[in-house]
C-alpha positions as CSV (number, residue, x, y, z in Angstrom):
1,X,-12.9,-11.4,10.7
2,X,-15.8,-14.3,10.7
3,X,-18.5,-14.7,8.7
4,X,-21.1,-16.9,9.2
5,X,-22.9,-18.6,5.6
6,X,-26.7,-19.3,6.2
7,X,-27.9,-21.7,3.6
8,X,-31.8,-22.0,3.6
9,X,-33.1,-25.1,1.9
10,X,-35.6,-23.7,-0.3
11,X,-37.3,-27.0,-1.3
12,X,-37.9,-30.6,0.5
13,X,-34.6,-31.2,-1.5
14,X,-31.2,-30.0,-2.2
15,X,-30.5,-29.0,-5.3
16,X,-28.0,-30.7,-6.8
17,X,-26.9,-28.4,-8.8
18,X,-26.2,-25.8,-5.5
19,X,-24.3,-28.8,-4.3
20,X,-22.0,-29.3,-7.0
21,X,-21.1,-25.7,-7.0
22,X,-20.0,-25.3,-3.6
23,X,-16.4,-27.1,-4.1
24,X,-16.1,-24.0,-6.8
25,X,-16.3,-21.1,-4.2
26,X,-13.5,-19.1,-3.6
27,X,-13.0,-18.2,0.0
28,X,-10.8,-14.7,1.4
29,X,-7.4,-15.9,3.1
30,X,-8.5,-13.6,5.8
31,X,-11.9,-15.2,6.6
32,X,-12.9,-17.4,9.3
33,X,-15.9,-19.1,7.8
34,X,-18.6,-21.6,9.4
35,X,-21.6,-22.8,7.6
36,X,-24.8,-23.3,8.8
37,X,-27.9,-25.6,7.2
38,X,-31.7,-24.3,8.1
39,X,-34.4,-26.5,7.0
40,X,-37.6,-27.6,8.8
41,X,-38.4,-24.1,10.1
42,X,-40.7,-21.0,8.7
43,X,-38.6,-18.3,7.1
44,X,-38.8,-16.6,9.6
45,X,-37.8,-18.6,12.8
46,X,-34.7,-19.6,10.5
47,X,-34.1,-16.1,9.4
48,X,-34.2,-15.3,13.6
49,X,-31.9,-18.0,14.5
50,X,-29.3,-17.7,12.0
51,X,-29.3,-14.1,12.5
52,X,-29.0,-14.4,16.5
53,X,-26.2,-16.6,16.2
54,X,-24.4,-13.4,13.6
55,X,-25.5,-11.0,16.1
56,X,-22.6,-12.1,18.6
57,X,-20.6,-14.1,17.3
58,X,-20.1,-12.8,13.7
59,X,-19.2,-9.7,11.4
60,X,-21.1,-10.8,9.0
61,X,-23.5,-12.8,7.3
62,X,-25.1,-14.0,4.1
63,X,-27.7,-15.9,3.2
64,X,-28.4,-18.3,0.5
65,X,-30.9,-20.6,-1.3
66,X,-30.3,-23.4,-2.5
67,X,-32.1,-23.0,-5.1
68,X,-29.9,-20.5,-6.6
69,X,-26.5,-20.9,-8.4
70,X,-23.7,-18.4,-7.2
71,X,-20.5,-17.5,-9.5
72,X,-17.3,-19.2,-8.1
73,X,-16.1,-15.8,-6.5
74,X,-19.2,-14.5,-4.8
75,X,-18.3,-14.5,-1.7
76,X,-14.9,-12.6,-2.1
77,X,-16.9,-10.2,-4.4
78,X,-19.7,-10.0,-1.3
79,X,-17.1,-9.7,1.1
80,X,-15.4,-7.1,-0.7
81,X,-18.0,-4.5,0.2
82,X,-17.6,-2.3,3.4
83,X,-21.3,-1.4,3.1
84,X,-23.8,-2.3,5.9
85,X,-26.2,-4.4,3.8
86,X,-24.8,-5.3,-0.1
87,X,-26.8,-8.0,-2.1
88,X,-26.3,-9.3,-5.5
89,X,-28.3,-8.8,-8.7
90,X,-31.3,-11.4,-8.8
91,X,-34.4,-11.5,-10.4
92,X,-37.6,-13.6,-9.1
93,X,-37.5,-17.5,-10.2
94,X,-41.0,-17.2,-11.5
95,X,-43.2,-15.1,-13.7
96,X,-43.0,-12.1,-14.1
97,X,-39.0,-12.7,-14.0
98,X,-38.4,-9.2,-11.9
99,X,-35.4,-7.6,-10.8
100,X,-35.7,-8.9,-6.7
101,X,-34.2,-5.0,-6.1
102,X,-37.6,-2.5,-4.8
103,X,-38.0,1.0,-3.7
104,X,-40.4,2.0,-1.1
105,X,-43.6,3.9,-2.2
106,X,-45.3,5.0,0.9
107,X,-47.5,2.6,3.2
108,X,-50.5,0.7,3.3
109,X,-53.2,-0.2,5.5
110,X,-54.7,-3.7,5.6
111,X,-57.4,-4.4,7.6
112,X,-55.5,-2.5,10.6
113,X,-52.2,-3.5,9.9
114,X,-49.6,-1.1,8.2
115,X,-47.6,-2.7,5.5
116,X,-45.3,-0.7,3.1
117,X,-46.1,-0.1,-0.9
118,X,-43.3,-1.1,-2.6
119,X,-42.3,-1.5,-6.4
120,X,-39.4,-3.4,-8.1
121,X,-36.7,-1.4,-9.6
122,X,-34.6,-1.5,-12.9
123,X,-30.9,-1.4,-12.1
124,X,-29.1,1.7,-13.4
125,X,-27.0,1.4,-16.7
126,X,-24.4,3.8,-15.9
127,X,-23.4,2.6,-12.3
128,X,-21.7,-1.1,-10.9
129,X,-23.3,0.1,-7.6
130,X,-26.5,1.8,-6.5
131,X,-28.9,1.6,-3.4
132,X,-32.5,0.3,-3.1
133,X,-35.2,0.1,0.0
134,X,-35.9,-3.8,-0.3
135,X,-34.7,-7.2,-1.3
136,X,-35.1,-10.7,-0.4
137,X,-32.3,-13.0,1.4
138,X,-31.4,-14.9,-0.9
139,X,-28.1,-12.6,-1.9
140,X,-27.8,-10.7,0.9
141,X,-24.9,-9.8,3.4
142,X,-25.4,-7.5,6.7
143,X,-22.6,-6.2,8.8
144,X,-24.0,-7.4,12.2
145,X,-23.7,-4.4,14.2
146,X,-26.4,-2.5,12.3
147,X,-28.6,-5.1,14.4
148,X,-27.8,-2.6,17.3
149,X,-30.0,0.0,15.5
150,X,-32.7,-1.8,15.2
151,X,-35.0,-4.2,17.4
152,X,-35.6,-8.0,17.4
153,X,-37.9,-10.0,15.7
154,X,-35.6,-8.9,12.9
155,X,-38.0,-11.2,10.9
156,X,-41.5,-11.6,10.7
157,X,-44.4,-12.1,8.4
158,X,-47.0,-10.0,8.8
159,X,-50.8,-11.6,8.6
160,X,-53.8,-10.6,8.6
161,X,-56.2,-11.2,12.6
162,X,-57.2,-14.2,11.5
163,X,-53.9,-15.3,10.4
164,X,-55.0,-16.8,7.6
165,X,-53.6,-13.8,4.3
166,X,-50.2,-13.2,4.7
167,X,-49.1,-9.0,4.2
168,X,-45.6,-9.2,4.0
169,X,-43.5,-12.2,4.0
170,X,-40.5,-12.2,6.4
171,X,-37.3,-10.4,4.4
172,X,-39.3,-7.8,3.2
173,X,-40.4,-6.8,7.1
174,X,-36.3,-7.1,7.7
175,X,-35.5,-4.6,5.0
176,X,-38.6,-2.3,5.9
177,X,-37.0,-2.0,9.5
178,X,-33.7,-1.0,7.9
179,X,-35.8,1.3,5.4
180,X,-37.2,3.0,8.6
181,X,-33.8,2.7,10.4
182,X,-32.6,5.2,7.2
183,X,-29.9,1.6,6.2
184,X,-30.0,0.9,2.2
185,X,-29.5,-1.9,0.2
186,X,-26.5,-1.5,-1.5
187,X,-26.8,-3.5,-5.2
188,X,-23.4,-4.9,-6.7
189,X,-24.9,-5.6,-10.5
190,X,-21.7,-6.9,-11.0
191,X,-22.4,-10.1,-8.9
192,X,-25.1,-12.3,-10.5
193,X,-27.1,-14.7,-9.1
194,X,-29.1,-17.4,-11.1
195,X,-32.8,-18.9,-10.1
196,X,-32.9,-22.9,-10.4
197,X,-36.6,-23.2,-12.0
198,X,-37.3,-25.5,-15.2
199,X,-34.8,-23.4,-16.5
200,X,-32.4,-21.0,-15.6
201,X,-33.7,-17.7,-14.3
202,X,-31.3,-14.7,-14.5
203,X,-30.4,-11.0,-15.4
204,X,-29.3,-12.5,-18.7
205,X,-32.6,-14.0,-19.2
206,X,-35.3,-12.4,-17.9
207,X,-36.9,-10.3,-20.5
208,X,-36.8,-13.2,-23.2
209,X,-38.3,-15.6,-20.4
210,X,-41.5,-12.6,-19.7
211,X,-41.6,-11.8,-23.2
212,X,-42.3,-16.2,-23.7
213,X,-44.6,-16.1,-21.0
214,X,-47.0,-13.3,-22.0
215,X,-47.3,-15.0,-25.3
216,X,-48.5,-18.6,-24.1
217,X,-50.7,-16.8,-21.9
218,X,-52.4,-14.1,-24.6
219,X,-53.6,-17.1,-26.3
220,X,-51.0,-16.5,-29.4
221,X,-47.8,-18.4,-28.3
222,X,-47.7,-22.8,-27.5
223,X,-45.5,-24.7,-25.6
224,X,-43.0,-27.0,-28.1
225,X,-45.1,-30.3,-27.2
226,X,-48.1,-28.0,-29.2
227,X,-49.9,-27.4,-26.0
228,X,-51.2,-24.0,-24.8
């Protein structure tokens, strides 16, 4: 079996803390694994050609950002899943520090263009594993022959005529031609995956992190250096 590892660099800058944990990943004995560095495209055109290259010459692939930080047996816990699509449990690296898992709530229409509605999700507290519509790619494996159920681009980002507001960013249009494929997102909560901000964004973290933020922001909470 080969997998291929797609590592977007989410910055104009490694990370070095996503460098220092890749000596720490554990890798299946029955693996054949190549990875692959996209920089100095869009999303999207690095989504396509990392994707492409999966489509024939892979069984699967997963993405990653370097601005995340991975435990030291994710891929053997990712690999582990016989699912079509499986992601990890990841919440956004900003404000409002959400669960990155969504559910589809109908569609839009923009101006012409037909984008789907789509909210985020808590995860379940009685089940390790559980579906969802929509994610991004930061955590997230395919099985590449679901590709044969649906058509290229696999990504896109959908703007407005002029070009100029963007609708839907590029992953989301990926998972929204799975949603319409009837393919779910299967969620391992198991597997967590941190956000490198100016701190540490994760499941752990989340609620204390929006809780901080609301206060500053209501006018009733300061930053330690006594600044709003």
């Amino acid at each position: 079996m080969k997998l291929l590892i797609a590592i977007s660099v989410s910055r104009e800058w490694n990370e070095a803390e996503f460098l220092m944990q890749m000596g720490s990943w554990t890798l299946p004995m029955d693996w054949q694994v190549k990875i692959g560095w996209f920089r100095q495209f869009t999303a999207a055109e690095r989504h396509n050609v990392s994707i492409n290259e999966a489509k024939y010459n892979y069984d699967r692939i997963i993405w990653m950002d370097t601005d995340q930080i991975y435990p030291p047996e994710y891929l053997e816990m990712m690999l582990a899943h016989n699912e079509p699509v499986v992601t990890a449990l990841n919440v956004s690296r900003y404000h409002p520090f959400e669960f990155t898992i969504y559910n589809v709530d109908g569609t839009d229409t923009k101006n012409g263009v037909v984008v789907p509605v789509f909210k985020s999700v808590q995860p379940p507290h009685d089940k390790k594993v559980f579906t969802c519509d929509m994610t991004g790619t930061g955590s997230l494996m395919i099985d590449t022959k679901i590709l044969n159920d649906i058509q290229p681009p696999y990504f896109k980002d959908l703007y407005d005529a002029e070009g100029c507001v963007r609708y839907l960013c590029d992953d989301f249009y990926f998972c929204w031609k799975l949603y319409k494929a009837g393919i779910k997102v299967t969620v391992d909560q198991s597997i967590i995956v941190k956000h490198l901000a100016k701190v540490l964004v994760s499941p752990y973290n989340a609620h204390e992190l929006r809780t901080a933020w609301e206060k500053v922001n209501s006018g009733y909470g300061y930053w330690k250096d006594g600044k709003k």
